[in-house]
Every structure is written in structure tokens, then in C-alpha cells.
DRENDO-1510 file (C-alpha; in Angstrom, 1 decimal, always signed):
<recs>
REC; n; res; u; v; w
REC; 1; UNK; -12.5; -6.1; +10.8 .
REC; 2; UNK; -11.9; -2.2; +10.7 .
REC; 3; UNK; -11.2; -1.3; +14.2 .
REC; 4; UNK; -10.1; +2.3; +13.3 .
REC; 5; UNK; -10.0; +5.1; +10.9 .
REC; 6; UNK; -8.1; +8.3; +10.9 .
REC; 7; UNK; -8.2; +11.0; +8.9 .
REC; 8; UNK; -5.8; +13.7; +8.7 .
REC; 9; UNK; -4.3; +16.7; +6.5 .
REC; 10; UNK; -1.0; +16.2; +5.0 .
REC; 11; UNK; +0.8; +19.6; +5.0 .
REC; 12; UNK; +1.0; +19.6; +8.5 .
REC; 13; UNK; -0.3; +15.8; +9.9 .
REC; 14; UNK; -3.4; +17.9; +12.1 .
REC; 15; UNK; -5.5; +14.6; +12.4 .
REC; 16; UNK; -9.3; +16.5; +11.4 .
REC; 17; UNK; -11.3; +13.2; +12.0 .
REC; 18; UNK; -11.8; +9.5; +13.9 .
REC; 19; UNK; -13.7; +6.6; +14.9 .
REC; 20; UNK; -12.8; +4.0; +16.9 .
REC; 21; UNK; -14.4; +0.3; +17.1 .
REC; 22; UNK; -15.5; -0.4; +20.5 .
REC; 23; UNK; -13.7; -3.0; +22.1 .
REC; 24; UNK; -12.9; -3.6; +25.5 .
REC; 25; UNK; -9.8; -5.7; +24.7 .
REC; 26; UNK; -8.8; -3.4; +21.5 .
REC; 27; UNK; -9.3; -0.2; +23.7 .
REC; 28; UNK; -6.4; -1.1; +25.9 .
REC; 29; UNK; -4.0; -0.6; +23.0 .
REC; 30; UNK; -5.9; +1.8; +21.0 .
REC; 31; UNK; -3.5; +4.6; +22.3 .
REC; 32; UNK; -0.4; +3.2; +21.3 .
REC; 33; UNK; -2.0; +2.8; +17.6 .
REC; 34; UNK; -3.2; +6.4; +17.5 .
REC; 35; UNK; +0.3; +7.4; +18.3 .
REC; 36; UNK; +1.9; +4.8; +15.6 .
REC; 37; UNK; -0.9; +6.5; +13.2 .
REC; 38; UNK; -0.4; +10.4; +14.2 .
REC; 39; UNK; +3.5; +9.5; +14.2 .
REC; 40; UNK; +3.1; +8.2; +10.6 .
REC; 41; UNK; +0.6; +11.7; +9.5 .
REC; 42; UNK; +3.7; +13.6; +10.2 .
REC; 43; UNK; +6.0; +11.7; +8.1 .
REC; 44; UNK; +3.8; +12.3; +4.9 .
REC; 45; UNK; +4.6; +15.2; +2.8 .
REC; 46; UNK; +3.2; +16.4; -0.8 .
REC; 47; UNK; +5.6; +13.7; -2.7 .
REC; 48; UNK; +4.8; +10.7; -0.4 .
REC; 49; UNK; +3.4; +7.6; -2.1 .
REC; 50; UNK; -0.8; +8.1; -2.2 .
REC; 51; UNK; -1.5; +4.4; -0.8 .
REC; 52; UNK; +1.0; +1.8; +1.0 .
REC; 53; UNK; +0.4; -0.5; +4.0 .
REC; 54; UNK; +2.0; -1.0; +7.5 .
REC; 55; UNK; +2.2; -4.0; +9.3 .
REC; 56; UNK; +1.8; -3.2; +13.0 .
REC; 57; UNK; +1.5; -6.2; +16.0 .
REC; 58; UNK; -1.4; -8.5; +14.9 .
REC; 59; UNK; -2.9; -5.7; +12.7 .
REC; 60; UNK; -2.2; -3.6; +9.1 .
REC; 61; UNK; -2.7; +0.1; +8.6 .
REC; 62; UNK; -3.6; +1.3; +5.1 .
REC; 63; UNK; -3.7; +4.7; +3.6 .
REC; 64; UNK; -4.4; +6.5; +0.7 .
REC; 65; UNK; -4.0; +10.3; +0.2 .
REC; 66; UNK; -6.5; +12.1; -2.3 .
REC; 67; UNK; -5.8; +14.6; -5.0 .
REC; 68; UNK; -6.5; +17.3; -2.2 .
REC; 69; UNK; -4.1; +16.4; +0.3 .
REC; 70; UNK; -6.0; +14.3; +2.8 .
REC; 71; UNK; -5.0; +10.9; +4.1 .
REC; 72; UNK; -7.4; +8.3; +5.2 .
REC; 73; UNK; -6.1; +5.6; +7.4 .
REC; 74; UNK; -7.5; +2.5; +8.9 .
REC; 75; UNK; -6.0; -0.2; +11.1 .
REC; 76; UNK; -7.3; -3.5; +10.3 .
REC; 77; UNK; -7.2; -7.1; +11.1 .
REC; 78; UNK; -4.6; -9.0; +8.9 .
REC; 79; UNK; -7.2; -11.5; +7.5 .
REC; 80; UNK; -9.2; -8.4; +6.7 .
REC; 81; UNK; -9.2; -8.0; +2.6 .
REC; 82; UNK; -6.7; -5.3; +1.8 .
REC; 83; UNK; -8.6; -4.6; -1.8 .
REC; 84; UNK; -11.9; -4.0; +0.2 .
REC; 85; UNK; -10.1; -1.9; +3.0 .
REC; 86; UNK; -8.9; +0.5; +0.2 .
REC; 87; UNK; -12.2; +0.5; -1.0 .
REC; 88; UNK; -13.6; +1.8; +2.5 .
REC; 89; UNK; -10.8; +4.6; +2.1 .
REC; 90; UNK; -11.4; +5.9; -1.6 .
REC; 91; UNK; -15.4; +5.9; -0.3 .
REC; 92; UNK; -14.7; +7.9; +2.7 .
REC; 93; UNK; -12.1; +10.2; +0.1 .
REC; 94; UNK; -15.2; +10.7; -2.0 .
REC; 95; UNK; -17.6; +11.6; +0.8 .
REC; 96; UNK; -15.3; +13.9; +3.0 .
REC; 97; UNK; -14.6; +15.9; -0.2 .
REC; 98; UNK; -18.4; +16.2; -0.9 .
REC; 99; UNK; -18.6; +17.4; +3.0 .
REC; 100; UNK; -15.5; +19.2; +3.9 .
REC; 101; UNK; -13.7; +20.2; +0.4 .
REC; 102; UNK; -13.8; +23.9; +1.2 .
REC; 103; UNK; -13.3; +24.3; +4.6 .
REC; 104; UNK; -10.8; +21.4; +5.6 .
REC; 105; UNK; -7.8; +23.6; +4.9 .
REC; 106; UNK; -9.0; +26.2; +7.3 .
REC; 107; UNK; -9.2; +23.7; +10.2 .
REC; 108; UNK; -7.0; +25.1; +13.4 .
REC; 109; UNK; -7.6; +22.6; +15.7 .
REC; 110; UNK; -7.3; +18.4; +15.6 .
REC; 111; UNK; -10.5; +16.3; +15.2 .
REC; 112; UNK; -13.0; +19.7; +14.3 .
REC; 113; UNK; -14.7; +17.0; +11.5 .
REC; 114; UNK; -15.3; +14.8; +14.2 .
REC; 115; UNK; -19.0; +14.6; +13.7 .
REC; 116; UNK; -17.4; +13.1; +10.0 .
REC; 117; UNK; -17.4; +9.6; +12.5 .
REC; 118; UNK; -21.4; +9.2; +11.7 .
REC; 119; UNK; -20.7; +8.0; +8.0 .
REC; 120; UNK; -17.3; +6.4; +8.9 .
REC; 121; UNK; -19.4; +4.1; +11.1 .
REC; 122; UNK; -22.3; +3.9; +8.5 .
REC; 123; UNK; -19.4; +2.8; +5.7 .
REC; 124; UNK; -17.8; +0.3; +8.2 .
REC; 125; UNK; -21.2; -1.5; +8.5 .
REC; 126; UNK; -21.3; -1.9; +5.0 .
REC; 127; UNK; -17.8; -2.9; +4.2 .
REC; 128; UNK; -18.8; -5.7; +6.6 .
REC; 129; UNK; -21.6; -7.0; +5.5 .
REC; 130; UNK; -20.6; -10.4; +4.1 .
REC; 131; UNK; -23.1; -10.6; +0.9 .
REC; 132; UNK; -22.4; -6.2; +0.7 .
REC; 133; UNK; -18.8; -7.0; +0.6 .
REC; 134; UNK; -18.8; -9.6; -2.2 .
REC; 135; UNK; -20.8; -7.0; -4.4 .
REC; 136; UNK; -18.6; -4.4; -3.6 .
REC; 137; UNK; -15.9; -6.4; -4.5 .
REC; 138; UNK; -17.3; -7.0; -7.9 .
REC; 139; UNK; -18.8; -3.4; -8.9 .
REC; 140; UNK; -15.0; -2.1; -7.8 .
REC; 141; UNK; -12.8; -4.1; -9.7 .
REC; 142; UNK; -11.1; -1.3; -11.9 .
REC; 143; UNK; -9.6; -0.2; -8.3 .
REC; 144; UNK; -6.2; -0.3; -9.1 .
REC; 145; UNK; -3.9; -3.3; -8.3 .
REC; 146; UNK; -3.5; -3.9; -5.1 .
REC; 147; UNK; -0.9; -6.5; -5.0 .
REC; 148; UNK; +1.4; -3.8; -6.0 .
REC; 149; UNK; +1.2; -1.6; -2.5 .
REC; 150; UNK; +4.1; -2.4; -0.7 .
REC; 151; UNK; +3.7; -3.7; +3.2 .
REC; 152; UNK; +6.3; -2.1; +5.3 .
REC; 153; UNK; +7.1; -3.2; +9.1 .
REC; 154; UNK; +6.0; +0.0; +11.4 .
REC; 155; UNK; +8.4; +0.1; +14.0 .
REC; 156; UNK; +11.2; -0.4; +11.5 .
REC; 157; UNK; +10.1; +3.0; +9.8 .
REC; 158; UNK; +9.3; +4.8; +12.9 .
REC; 159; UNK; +12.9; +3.9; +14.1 .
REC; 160; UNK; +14.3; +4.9; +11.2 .
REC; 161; UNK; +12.5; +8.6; +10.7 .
REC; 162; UNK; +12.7; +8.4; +7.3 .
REC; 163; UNK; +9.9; +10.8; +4.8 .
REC; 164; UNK; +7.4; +8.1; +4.3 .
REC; 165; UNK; +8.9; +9.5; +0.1 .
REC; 166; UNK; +12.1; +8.6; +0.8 .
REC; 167; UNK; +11.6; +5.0; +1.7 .
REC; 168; UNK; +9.3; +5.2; -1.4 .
REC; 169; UNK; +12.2; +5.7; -3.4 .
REC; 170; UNK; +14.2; +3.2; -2.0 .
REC; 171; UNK; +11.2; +0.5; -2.7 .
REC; 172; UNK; +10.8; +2.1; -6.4 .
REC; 173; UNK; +14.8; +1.3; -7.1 .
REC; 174; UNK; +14.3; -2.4; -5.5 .
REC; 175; UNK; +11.2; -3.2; -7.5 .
REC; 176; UNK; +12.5; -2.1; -10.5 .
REC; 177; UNK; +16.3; -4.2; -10.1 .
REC; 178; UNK; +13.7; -6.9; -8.9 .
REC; 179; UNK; +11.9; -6.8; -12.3 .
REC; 180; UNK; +15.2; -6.4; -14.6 .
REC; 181; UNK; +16.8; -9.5; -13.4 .
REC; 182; UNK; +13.5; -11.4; -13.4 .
REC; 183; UNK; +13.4; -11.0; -17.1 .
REC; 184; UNK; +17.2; -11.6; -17.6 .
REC; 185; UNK; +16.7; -14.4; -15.9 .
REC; 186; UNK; +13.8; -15.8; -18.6 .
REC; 187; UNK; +15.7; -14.6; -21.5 .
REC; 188; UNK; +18.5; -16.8; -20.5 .
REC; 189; UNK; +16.0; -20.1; -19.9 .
REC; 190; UNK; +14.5; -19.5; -23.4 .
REC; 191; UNK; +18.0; -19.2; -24.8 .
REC; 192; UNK; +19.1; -22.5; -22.8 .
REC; 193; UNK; +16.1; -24.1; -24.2 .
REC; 194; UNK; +16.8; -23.1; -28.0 .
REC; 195; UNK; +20.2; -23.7; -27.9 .
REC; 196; UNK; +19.3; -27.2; -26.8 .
REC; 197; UNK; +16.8; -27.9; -29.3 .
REC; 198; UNK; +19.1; -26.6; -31.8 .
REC; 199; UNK; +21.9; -28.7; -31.2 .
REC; 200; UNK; +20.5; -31.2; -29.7 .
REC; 201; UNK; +22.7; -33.9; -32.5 .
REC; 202; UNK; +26.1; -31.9; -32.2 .
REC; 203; UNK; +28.8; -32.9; -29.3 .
REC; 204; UNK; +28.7; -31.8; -25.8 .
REC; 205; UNK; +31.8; -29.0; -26.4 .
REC; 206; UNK; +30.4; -27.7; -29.5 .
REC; 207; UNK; +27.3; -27.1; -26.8 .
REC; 208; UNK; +29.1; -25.7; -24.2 .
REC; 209; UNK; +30.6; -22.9; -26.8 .
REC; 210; UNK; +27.2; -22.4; -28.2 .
REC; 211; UNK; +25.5; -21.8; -24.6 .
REC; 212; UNK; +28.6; -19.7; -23.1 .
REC; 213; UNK; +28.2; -17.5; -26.1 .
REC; 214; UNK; +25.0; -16.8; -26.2 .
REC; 215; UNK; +24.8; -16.2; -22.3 .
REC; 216; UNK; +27.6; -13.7; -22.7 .
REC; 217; UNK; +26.1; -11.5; -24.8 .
REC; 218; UNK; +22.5; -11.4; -22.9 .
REC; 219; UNK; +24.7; -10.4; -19.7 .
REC; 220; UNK; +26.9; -7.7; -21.6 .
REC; 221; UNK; +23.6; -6.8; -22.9 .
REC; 222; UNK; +22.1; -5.9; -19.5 .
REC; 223; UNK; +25.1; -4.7; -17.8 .
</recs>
């Protein structure tokens, strides 16, 4: 279930629109979340990542920021999908924009697209809808891989006060160590595995030489 949606301006976090699921349990920490989420808006900046996800409590934000600078955010249950809540956001992106593309910069004051929650709540419904979801699913599936968004812990990053782009960053260099040692690491299997078939009649030291050799030079190779 959606059980919020932000939207706000990235050059300066002014939050221009909400809508909030009625809840009588929900609304007793609803504050707390629109802080987490107007605490996030002014971490973003023009280089931060266009979509990620936050784990907060028993729930998950998502974003995405559009070509023109906005961010839409919702906070979601964790068994919600994750590929159909960024689907809610790039179809709120693409109505706001038909709405609000020329006068969103101009807003002075927070929430002055408020009415904007009328279509949020329309959306919602949709995204809902158990047989509307499975279509949407299925007309939708060039959306790009959503596996790939990285979930971050909340708290840690609001602890922290790092740029939402700098932690980025840090993710980007982890992935890509993550993904060089994951193919040094099947290079050397295959080469186990040929050097065994090879010389699989020869003695166990001619083998060992064979094996260490080979191994060697994939390491030196990737340092």
C-alpha cells in the first residue's frame, strides 16, 4: 500500500505537493515521516542519483527526480512491489509536468500544487487495483531495472548528513569492486576446471605447478 506521496523541488527541497492515506493508526506517525521525507528533499542536489530507496521502520520510501528537477516520493509498505511503486512515480512525473512544467519554478511557498493531491489519489487507486496492477506491470516492463536501486537505511543517512550524491558515490565504487572480484572470482573456477581436465593423467605436483601458475597470472592480471 502507498500511504504517502511527496513532491518537492530539488534546488531548494520547497515540498510543492502531498497526499496522505488516511489512517488512524498511520496518522500518529505520519509526522515523523514527513520530517524523514522533507529532511531527505534538502539533501538532494542537481548531481544526486534520480531514483534510490530508503528503508524507514516497517516502511520504504522511493524517489525518482525527473529531467526538470522535481522529486516524487512515496512511503510504502515493504511487501508493496518496488517496480510498481516507481511506476506510480514516473506517472505522477509525467502528469505534474503536463500540469505544472511552467510555473513550478516560480512557486514561493510549500504545498501551492496542493490541489495536484486529486490525481495522486486517482493514480493510487489504480496502482492498487489487483487485476490494474498486473497490467500495468506488463505494459511497463521496459521501466528500467529495478533490482539495481540501492536500499539505504534512513536514519543511518540522516545521522550521517551526507549529499544524498555523495553516498551515491560511495555505492558506485562498492558496486563496481563488487562486480570485479565477482568475475575474478569465475575466471579462476573456469581455469581450476580446465586445468583439471587437462591434466587430469599427470601427478599431483605437476598439478599443483600448473594451477599456482595459472592463478598467478589472473591475479597479477587484475591487480
Amino acid at each position: 500500500m502507498i500511504l504517502m506521496t511527496m513532491i518537492a523541488r530539488v534546488s531548494d527541497g520547497m515540498p510543492l505537493s502531498a497526499s496522505i492515506h488516511e489512517d488512524e493508526q498511520f496518522g500518529r506517525d505520519m509526522l515523523e515521516y514527513q520530517t524523514q521525507a522533507k529532511q531527505l528533499f534538502k539533501r538532494m542536489n542537481r548531481i544526486s542519483v534520480d531514483r534510490s530507496s530508503f528503508i524507514t521502520g516497517p516502511y520504504l520510501f522511493h524517489y525518482l527526480i525527473d529531467n526538470l528537477g522535481i522529486c516524487f516520493l512515496c512511503l510504502c509498505e515493504k511487501t508493496f512491489s518496488k517496480r510498481l511503486a516507481f511506476q506510480f512515480l514516473e506517472d505522477l512525473s509525467s502528469e505534474f509536468q503536463i500540469q505544472y512544467s511552467n510555473s513550478f519554478s516560480k512557486a514561493e511557498r510549500p504545498y501551492c500544487f496542493i490541489e495536484f493531491d486529486t490525481y495522486i489519489q486517482r493514480a493510487k487507486k489504480t496502482y492498487l487495483d489487483s487485476r490494474a496492477r498486473r497490467h500495468l506491470v506488463e505494459a511497463k516492463s521496459e521501466l528500467q531495472d529495478i533490482n539495481r536501486i540501492m536500499v539505504q537505511n534512513i536514519e543511518e543517512v540522516l545521522e550521517r548528513g551526507d549529499k544524498i550524491s555523495v553516498l551515491d558515490d560511495k555505492a558506485s565504487h562498492l558496486v563496481a569492486m563488487s562486480q570485479k572480484y565477482s568475475k575474478g572470482a569465475q575466471e579462476l573456477s573456469s581455469l581450476v576446471d580446465k586445468v583439471f581436465k587437462e591434466y587430469n593423467n599427470d601427478s599431483d605436483e605437476m598439478l599443483s605447478k600448473v594451477l599456482y601458475g595459472e592463478i598467478t597470472a589472473v591475479l597479477r592480471k587484475k591487480t
